[in-house]
KEKE-3310 file (N, C-alpha, C; in steps of 0.2 Angstrom, whole numbers, plus 5000, padded with zeros to 4 digits):
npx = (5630:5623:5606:5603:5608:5602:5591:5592:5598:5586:5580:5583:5583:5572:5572:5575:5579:5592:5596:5586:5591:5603:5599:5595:5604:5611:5608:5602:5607:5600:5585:5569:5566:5551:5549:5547:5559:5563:5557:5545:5548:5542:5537:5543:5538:5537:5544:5550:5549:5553:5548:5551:5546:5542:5544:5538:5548:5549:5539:5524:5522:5516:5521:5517:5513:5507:5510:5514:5511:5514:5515:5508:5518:5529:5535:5533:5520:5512:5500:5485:5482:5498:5498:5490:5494:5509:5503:5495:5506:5512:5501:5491:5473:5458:5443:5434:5427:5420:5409:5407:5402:5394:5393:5386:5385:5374:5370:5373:5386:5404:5406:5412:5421:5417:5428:5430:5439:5442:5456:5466:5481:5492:5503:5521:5523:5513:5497:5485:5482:5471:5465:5455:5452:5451:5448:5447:5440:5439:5434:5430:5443:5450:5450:5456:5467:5476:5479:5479:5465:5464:5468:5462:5449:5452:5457:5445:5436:5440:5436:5430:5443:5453:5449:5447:5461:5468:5464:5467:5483:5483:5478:5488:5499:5498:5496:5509:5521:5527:5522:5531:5524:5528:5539:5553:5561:5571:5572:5563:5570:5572:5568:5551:5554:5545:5537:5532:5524:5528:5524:5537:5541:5551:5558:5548:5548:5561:5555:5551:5555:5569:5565:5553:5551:5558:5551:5539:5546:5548:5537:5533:5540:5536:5523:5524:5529:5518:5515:5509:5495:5492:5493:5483:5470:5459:5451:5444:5449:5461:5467:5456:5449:5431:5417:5403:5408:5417:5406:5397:5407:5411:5396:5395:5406:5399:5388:5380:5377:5362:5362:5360:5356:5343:5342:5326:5323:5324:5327:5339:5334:5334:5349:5350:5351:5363:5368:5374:5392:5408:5422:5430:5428:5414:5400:5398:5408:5415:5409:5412:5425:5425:5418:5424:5435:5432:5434:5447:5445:5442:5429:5419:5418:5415:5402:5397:5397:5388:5378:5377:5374:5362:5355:5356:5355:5339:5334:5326:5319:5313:5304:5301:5308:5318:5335:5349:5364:5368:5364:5368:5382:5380:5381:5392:5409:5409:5395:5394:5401:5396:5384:5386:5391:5378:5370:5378:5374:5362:5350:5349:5341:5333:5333:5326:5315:5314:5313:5309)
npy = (5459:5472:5475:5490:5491:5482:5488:5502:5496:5491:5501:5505:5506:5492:5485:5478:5461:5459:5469:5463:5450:5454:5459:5449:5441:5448:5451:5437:5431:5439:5439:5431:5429:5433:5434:5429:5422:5427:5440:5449:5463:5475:5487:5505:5513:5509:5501:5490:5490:5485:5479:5476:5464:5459:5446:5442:5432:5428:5416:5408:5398:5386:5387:5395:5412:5430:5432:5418:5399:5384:5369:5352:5345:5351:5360:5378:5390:5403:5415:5422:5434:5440:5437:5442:5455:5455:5452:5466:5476:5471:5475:5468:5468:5461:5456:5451:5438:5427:5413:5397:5387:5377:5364:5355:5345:5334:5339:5352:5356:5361:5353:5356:5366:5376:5389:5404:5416:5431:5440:5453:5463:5473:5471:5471:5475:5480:5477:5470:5458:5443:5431:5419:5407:5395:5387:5375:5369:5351:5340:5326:5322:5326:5319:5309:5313:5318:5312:5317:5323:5336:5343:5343:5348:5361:5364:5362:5372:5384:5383:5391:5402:5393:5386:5399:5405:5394:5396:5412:5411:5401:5410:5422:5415:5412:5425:5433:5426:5408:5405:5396:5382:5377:5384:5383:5389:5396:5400:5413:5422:5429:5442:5446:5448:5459:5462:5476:5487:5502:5519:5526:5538:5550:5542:5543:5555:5557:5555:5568:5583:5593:5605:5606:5597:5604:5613:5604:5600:5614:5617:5603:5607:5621:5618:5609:5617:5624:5636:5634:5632:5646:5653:5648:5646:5640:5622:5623:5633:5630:5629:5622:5614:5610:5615:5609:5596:5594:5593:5582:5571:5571:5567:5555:5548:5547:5540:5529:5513:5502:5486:5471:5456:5442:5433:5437:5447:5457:5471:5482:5495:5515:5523:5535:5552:5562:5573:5578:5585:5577:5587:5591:5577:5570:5560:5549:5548:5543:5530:5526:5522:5512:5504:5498:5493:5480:5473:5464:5455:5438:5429:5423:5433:5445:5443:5440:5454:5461:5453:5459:5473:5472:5469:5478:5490:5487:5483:5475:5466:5472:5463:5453:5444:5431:5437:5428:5419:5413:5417:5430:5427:5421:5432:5443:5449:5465:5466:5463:5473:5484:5485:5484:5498:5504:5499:5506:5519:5521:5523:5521:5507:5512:5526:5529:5532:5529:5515:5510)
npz = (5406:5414:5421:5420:5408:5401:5398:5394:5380:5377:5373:5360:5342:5335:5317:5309:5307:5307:5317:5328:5330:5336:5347:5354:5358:5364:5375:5383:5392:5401:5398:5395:5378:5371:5357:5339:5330:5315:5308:5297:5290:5286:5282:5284:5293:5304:5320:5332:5348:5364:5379:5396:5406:5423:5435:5450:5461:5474:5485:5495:5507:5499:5488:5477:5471:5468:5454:5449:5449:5455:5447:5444:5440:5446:5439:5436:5432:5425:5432:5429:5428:5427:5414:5408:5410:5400:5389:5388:5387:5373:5367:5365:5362:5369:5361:5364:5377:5383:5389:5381:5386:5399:5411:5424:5437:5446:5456:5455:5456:5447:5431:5419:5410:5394:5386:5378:5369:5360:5350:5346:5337:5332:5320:5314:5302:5299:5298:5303:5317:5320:5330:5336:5351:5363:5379:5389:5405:5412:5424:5426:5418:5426:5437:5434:5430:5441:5458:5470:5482:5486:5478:5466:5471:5472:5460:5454:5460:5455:5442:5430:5431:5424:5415:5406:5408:5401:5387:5385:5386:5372:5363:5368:5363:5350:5343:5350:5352:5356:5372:5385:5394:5405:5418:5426:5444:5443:5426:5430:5435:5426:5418:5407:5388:5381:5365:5354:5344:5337:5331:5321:5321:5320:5306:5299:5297:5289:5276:5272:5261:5268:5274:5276:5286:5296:5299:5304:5315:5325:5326:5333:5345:5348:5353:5363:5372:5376:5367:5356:5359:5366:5354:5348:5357:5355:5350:5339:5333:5324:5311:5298:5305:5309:5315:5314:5309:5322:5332:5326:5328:5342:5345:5341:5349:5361:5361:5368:5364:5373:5374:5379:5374:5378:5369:5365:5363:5373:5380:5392:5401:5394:5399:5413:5412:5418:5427:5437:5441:5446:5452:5438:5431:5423:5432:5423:5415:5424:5427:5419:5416:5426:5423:5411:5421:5424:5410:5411:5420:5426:5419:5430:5439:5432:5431:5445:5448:5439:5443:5458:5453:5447:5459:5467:5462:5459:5448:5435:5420:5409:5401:5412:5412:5421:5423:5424:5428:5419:5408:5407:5403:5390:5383:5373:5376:5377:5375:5390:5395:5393:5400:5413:5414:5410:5422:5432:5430:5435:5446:5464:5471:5483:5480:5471:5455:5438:5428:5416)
capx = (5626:5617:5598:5603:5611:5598:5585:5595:5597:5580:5575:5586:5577:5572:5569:5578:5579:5598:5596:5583:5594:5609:5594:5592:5608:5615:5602:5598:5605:5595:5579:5565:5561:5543:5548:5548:5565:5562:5549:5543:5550:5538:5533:5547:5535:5535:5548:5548:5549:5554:5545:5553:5539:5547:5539:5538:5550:5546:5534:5522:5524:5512:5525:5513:5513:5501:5512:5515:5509:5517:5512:5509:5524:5536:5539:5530:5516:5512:5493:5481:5484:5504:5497:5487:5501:5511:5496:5493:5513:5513:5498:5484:5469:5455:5438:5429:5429:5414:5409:5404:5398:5394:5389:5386:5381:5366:5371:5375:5393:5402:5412:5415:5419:5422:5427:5431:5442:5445:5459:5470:5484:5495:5510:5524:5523:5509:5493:5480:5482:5466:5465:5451:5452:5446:5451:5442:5440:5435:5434:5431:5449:5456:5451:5458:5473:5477:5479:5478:5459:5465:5472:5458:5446:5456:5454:5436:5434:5442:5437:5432:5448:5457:5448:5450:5468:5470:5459:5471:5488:5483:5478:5495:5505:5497:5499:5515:5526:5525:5526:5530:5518:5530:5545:5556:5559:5578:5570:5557:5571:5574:5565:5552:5555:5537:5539:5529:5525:5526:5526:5545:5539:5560:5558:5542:5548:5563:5554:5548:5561:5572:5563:5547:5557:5561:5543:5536:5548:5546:5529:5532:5542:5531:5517:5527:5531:5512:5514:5502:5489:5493:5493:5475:5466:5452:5454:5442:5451:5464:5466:5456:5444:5425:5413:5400:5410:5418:5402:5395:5411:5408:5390:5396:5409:5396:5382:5382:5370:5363:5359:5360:5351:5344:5337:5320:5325:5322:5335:5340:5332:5340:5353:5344:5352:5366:5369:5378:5397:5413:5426:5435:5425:5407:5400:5395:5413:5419:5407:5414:5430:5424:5415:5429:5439:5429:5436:5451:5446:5439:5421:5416:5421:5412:5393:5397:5398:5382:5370:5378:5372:5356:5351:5357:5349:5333:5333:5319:5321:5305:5298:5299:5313:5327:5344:5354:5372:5369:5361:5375:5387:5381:5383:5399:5411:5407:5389:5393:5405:5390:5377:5389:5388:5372:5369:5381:5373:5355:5350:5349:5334:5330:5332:5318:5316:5308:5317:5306)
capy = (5465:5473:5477:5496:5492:5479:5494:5506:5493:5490:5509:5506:5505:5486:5487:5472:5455:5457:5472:5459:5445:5456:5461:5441:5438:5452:5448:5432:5429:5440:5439:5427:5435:5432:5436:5426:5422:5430:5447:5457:5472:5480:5495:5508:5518:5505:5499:5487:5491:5481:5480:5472:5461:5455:5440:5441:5424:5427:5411:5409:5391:5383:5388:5402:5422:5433:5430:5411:5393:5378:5362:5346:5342:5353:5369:5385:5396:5411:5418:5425:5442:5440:5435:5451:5460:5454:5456:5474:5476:5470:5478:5464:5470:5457:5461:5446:5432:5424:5405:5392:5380:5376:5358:5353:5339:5333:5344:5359:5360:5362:5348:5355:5372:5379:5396:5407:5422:5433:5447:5457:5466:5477:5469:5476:5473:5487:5471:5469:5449:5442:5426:5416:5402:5392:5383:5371:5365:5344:5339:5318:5323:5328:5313:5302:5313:5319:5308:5322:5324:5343:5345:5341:5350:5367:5365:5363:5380:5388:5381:5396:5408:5389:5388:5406:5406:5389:5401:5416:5407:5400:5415:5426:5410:5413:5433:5434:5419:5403:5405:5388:5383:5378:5386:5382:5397:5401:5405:5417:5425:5435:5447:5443:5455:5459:5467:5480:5490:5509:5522:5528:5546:5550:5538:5544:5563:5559:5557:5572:5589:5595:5613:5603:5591:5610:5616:5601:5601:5617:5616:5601:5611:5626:5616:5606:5624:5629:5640:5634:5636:5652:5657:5643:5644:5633:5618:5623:5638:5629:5630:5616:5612:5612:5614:5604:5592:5591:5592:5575:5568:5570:5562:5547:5546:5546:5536:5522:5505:5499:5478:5463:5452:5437:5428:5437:5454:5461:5476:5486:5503:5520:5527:5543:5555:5563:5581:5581:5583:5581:5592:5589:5574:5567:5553:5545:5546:5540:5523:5519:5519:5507:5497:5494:5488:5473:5470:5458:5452:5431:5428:5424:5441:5449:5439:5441:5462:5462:5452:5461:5479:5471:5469:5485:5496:5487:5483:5472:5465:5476:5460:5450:5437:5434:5439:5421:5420:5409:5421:5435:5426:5421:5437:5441:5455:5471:5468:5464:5479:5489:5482:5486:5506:5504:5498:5508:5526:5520:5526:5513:5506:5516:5533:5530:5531:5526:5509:5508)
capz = (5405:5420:5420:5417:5401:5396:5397:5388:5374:5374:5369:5354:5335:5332:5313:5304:5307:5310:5326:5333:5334:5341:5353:5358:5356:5370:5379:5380:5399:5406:5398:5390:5374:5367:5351:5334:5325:5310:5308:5290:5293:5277:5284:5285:5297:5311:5324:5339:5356:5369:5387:5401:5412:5428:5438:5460:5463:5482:5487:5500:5510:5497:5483:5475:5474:5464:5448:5447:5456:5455:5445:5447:5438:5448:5437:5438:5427:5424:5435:5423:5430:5425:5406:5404:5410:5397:5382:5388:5386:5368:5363:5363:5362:5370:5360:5367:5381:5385:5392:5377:5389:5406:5413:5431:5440:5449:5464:5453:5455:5438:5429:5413:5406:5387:5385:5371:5369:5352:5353:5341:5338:5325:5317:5313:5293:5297:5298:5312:5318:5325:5334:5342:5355:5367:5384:5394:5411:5412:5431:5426:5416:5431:5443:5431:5429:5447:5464:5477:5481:5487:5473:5461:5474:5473:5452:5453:5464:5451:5434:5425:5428:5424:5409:5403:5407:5395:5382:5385:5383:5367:5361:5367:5358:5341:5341:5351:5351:5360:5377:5387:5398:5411:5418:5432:5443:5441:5423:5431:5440:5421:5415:5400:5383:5378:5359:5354:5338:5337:5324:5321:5316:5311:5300:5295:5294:5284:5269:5269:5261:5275:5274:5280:5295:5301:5300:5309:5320:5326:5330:5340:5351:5349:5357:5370:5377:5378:5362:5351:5365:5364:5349:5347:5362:5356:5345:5335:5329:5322:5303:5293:5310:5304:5321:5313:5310:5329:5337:5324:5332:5349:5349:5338:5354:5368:5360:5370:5363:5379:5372:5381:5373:5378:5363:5362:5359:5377:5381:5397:5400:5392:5405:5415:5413:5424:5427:5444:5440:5450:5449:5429:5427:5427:5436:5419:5411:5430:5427:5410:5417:5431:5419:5408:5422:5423:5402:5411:5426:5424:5418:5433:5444:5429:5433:5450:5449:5436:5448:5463:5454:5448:5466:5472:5457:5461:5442:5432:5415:5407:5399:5415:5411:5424:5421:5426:5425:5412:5400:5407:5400:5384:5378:5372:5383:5375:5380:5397:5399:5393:5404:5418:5414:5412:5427:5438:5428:5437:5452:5467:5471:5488:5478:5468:5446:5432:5424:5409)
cpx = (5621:5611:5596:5604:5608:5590:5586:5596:5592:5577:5578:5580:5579:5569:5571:5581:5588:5599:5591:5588:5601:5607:5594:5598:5614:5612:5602:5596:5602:5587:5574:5564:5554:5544:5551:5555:5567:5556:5550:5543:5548:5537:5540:5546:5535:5541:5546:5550:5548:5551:5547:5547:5543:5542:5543:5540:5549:5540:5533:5523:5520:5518:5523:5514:5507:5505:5512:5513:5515:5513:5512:5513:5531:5535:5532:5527:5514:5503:5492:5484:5491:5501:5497:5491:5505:5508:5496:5499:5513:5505:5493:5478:5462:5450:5433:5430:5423:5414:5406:5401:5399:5391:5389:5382:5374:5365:5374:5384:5398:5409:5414:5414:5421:5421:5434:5435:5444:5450:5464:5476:5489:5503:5516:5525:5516:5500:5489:5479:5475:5467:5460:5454:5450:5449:5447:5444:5437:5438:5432:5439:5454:5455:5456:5468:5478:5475:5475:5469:5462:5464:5465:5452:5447:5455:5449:5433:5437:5443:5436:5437:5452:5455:5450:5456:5472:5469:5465:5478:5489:5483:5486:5500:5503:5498:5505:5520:5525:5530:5526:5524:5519:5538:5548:5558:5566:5576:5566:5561:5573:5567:5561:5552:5549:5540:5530:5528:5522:5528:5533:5542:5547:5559:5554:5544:5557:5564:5553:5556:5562:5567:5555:5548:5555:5558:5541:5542:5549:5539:5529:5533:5538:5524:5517:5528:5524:5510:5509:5496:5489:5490:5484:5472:5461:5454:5451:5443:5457:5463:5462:5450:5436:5422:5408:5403:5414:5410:5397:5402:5410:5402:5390:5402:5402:5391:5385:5376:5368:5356:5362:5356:5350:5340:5329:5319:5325:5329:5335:5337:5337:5341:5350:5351:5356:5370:5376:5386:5402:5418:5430:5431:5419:5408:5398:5403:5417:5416:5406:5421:5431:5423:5421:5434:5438:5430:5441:5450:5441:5429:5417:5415:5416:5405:5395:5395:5391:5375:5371:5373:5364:5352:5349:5351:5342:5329:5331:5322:5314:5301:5298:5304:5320:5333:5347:5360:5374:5367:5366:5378:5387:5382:5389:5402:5410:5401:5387:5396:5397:5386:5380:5389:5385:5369:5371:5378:5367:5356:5348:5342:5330:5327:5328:5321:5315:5314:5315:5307)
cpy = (5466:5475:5483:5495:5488:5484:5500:5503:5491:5493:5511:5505:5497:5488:5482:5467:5454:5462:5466:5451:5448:5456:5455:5440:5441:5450:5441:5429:5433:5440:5432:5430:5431:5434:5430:5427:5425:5434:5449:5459:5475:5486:5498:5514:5515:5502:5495:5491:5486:5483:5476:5469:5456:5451:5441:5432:5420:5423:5411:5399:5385:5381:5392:5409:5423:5433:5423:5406:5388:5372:5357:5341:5346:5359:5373:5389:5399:5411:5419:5432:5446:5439:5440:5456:5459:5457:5462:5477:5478:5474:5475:5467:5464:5459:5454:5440:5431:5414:5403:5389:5376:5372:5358:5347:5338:5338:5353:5362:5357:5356:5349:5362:5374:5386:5398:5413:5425:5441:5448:5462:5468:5472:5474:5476:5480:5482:5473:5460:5448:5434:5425:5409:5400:5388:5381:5366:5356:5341:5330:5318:5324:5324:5309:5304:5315:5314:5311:5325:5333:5347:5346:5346:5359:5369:5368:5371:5384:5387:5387:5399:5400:5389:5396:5407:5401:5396:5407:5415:5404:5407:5422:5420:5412:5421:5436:5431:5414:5407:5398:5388:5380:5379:5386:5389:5399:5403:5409:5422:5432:5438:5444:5451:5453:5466:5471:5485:5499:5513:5526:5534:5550:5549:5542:5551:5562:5557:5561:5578:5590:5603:5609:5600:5598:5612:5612:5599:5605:5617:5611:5605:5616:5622:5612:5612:5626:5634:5641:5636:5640:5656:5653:5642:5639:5627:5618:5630:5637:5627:5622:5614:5614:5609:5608:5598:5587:5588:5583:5571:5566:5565:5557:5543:5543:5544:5528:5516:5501:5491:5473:5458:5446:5430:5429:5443:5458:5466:5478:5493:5506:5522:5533:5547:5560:5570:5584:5578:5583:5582:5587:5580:5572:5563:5548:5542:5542:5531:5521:5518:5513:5503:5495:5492:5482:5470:5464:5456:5444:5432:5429:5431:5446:5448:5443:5451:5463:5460:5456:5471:5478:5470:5474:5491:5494:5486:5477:5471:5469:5470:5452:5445:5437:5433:5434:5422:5418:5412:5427:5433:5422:5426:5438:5451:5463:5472:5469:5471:5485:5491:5485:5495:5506:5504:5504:5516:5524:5522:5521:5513:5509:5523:5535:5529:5527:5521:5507:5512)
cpz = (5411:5417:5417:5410:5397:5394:5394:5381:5370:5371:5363:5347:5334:5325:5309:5308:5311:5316:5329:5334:5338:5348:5359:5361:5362:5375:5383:5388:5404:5405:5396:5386:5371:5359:5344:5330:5319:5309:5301:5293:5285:5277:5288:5293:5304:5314:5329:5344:5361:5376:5391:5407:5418:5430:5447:5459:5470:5482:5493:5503:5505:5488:5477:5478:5469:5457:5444:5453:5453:5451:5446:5446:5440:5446:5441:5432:5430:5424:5429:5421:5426:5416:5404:5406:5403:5389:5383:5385:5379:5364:5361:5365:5362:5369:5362:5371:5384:5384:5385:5379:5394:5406:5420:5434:5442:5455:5462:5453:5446:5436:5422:5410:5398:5386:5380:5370:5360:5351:5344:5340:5333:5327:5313:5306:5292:5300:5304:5311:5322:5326:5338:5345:5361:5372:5386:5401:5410:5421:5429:5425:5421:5437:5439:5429:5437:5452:5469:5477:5482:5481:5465:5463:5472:5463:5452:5456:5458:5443:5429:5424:5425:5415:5404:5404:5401:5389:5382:5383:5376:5363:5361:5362:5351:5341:5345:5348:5356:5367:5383:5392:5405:5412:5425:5436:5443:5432:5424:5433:5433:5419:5407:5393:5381:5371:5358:5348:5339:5331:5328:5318:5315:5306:5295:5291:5288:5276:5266:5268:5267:5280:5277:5285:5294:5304:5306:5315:5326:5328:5334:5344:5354:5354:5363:5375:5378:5374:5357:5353:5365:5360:5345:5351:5361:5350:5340:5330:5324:5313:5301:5298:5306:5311:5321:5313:5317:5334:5334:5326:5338:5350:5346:5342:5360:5367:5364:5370:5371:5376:5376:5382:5376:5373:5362:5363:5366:5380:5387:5395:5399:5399:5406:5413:5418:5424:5434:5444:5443:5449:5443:5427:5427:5427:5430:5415:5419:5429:5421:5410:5420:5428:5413:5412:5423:5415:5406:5416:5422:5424:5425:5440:5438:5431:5438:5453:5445:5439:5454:5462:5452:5454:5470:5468:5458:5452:5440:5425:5413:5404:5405:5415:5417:5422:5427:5426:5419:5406:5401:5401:5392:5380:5377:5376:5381:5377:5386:5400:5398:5397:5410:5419:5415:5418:5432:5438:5431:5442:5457:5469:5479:5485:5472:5459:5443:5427:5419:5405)
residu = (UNK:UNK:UNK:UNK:UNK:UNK:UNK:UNK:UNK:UNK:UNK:UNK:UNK:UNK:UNK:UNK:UNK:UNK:UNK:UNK:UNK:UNK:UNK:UNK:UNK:UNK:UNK:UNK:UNK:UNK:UNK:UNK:UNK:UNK:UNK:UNK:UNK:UNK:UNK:UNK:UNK:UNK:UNK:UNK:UNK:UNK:UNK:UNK:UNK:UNK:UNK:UNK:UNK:UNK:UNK:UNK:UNK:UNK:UNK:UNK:UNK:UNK:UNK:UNK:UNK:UNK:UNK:UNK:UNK:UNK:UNK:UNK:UNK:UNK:UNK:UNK:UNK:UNK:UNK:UNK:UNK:UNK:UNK:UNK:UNK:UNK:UNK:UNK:UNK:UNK:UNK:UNK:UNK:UNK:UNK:UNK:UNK:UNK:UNK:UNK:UNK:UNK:UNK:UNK:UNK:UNK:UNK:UNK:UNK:UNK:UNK:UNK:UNK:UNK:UNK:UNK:UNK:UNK:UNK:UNK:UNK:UNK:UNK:UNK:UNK:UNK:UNK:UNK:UNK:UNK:UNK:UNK:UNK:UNK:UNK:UNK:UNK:UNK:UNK:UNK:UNK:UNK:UNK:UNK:UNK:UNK:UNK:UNK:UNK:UNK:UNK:UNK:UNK:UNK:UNK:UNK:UNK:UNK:UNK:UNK:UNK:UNK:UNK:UNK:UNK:UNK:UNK:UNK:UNK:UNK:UNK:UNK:UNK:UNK:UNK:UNK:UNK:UNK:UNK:UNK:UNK:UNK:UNK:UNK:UNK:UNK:UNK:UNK:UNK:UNK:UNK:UNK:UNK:UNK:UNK:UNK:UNK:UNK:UNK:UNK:UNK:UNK:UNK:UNK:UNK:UNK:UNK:UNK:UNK:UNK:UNK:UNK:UNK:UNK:UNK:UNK:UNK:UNK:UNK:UNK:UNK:UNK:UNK:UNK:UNK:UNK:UNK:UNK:UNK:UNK:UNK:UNK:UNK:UNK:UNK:UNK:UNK:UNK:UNK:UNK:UNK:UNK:UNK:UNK:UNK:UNK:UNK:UNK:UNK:UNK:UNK:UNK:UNK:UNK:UNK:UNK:UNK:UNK:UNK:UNK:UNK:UNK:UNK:UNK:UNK:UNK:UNK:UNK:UNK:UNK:UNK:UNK:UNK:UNK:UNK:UNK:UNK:UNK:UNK:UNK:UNK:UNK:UNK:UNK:UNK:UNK:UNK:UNK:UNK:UNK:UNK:UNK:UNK:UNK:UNK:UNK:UNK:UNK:UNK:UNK:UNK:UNK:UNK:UNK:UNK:UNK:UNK:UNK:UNK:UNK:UNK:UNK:UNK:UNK:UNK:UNK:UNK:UNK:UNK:UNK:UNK:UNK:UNK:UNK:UNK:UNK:UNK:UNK:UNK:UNK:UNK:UNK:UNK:UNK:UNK:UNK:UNK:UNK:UNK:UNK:UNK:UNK:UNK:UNK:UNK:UNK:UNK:UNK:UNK:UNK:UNK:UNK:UNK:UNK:UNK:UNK)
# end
């Protein structure tokens, strides 16, 4: 089976236990599947969908790329980067990643990390899966387990994302399906099947009379061609809309709680105000986009951007406490990402304004 016709067979309807194993089963030598042997298929309204996730098997002289390294027992895993590909894929949704617990030496550098992750994701029975976990760095563990001073050296530079990537792999194993934790690279060179749940709206529409399917189908059409807008210019002209009710919508969107606590109640200043927009978006909806790119990058790439814009903004805790990396990071990630708009909506510390 070529590549084309395994991506033509992927866009087929997964629904019953026996098209998912035809699926594996056609399959098999060109992909890894990520998917459990047997699925409830409860929900008539839901389907899988398959994602194709390929892996870069081109190596640099080290036996590393931006997907996979090498291990100490030969094979090959799968970068962080490559993971949250995968989870984004299937539809993981990551609601919290923060450090449990940092130790360090005499000299400050770090011998021990525990970190925490909690994500979620719709099943195809209809269900929301949740899953917490936890990975950890231990650098005694890794003298006693490793030879190569380099080698042990090269860990310890990188224990947070090491630890958060253990934390993260646990996590895809319990709301996916196990995925090994080493694979040699002539497996890398297949493709992995990332499954995925979506509403079958067919399915959905034909429970309703035929004389109804005909209706709603019509109007999709009608509104893929521009029609509807036509005939509705505003959305609030649309049969059944209730203004007041839009407009209590909207401001229960753009309220945004600005807390990052640190154990004695002290918060960041309210966001000023920002009026000056560029063209189709403003600069507010522009640094809530930013700031949630900072949702999947490693703990530490997070600290790192929150000190870097506390210096720049010229920004003060209002009751005098400093902002560590170590109180950063006991918050949990929705506060960080917040703290991170907040910040980036503030004016820099040259251009003057009131922080209180």
């Amino acid at each position: 089976m070529t590549n084309k016709a395994l991506i033509k067979f992927a866009e087929e309807r997964i629904d019953s236990n026996e098209t998912l194993q035809t699926f594996i089963e056609r399959s098999k030598d060109l992909i890894i599947p990520l998917l459990p042997e047997t699925i409830q298929f409860a929900d008539t309204g839901l389907k899988y969908g398959i994602a194709l996730v390929s892996v870069d098997t081109q190596l640099d002289k080290y036996g590393n790329n931006r997907d996979i390294y090498r291990n100490e027992s030969g094979g090959y895993c799968l970068h962080l980067t490559k993971l949250n590909e995968i989870a984004q894929q299937s539809g993981i949704q990551i609601t919290d990643s923060r450090i449990l617990e940092r130790r360090v030496d005499e000299s400050g550098k770090i011998v021990f990390i525990n970190h925490q992750v909690r994500g979620r994701m719709r099943s195809i029975d209809g269900s929301i899966k949740e899953a917490v976990t936890t990975g950890k760095y231990d650098y005694y563990r890794d003298l006693e387990k490793y030879n190569k001073e380099g080698q042990i050296k090269s860990r310890r530079s990188h224990a947070e994302a090491l630890a958060e990537s253990n934390a993260m792999t646990r996590l895809y194993n319990k709301l996916i399906a196990k995925i090994p934790s080493s694979f040699s690279l002539e497996e890398f060179r297949k493709s992995f099947a990332v499954p995925y749940v979506l509403e079958d709206k067919d399915e959905l529409l034909k429970q309703l009379p035929p004389e109804e399917q005909a209706k709603i189908r019509a109007d999709l059409v009608k509104k893929r061609l521009g029609l509807m807008d036509t005939m509705y210019p505003s959305g609030n002209m649309l049969p059944g809309n209730n203004n007041s009710q839009n407009s209590s919508a909207d401001a229960d969107y753009t309220e945004i709680p600005n807390t990052l606590s640190n154990g004695n109640g002290a918060t960041p200043p309210d966001t000023p105000p920002t009026t000056t927009l560029s063209p189709g978006m403003s600069e507010e909806e522009q640094n809530h986009i930013l700031a949630e790119e900072y949702r999947d990058v490693i703990q530490k790439e997070r600290t790192d951007k929150i000190l870097t814009l506390i210096e720049l903004k010229g920004y003060e805790d209002p009751k005098g406490n400093p902002i560590t990396a170590k109180r950063i990071e006991t918050n949990d990630l929705n506060k960080q990402i917040k703290f991170i708009e907040i910040l980036l909506n503030l004016p820099e510390a040259d251009e003057g304004g009131d922080l209180v």
